[in-house]
C-alpha positions as CSV (number, residue, x, y, z in Angstrom):
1,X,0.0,0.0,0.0
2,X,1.4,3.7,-0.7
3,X,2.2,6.1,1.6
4,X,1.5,9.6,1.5
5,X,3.9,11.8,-0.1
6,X,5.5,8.6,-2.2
7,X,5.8,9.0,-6.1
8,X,3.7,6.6,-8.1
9,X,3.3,5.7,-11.5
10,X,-0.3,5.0,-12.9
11,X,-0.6,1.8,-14.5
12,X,-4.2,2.1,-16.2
13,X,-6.8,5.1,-16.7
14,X,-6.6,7.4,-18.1
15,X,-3.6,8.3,-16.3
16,X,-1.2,5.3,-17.5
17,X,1.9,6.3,-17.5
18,X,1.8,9.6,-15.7
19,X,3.8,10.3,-12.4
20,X,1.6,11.3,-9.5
21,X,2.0,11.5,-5.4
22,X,0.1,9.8,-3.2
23,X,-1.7,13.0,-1.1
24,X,-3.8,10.4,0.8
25,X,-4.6,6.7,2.3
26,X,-8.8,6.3,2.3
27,X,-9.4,2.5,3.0
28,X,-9.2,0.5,0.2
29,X,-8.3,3.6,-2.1
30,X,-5.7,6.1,-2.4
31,X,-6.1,9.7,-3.6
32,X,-3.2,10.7,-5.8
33,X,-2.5,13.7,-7.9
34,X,-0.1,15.3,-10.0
35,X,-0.9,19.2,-10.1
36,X,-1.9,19.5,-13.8
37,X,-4.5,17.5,-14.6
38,X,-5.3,16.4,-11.0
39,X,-4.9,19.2,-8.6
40,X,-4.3,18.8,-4.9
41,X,-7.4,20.1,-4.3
42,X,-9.8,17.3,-6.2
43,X,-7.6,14.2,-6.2
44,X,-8.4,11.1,-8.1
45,X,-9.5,8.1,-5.9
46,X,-7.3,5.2,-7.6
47,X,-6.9,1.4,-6.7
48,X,-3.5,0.9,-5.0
49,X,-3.5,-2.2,-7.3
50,X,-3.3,-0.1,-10.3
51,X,-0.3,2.0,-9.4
52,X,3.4,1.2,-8.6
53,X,5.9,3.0,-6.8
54,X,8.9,4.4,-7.5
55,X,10.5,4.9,-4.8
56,X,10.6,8.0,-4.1
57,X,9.2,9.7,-1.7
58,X,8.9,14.0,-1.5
59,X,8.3,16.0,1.5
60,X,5.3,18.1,2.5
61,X,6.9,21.1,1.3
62,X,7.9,19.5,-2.2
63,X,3.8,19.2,-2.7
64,X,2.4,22.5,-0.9
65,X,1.4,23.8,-3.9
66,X,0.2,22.6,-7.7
67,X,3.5,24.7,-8.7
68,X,5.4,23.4,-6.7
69,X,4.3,19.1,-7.2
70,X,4.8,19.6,-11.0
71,X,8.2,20.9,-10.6
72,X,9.0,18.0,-7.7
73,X,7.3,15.4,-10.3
74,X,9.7,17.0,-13.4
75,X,12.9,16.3,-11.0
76,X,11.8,13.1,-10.5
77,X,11.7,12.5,-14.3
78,X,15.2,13.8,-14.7
């Protein structure tokens, strides 16, 4: 199971593909987002099962902000 703040990779959805971070741990669900085209505000309720980690995990400041998860999320790409 994720933990919040770790850096995932969606593995189906429309999202497949895309690097996200885990913002939160709901049961059976996580909600992740990536600060584009899921904002940290209305994050997407995904299957654990259908996501794989990286690795990585980012602090609370590297994903205070929209601005400031895509440019955490672009470092993690690099």
């Amino acid at each position: 199971m994720p933990e919040v703040g770790e850096v995932v990779r969606a593995l189906t959805g429309r999202e497949d593909g895309r690097l996200h971070v885990v913002t939160a741990v709901c049961g059976d669900r996580v909600g992740i987002a990536d600060g584009r085209h899921r904002k940290l505000l209305c994050p997407k309720k995904k299957n654990p099962r259908h996501l794989t980690g990286l690795g990585i995990r980012l602090s609370p400041e590297q994903y205070a902000t929209d601005k400031k998860l895509r440019e955490s999320l672009r470092e993690c790409l690099s």
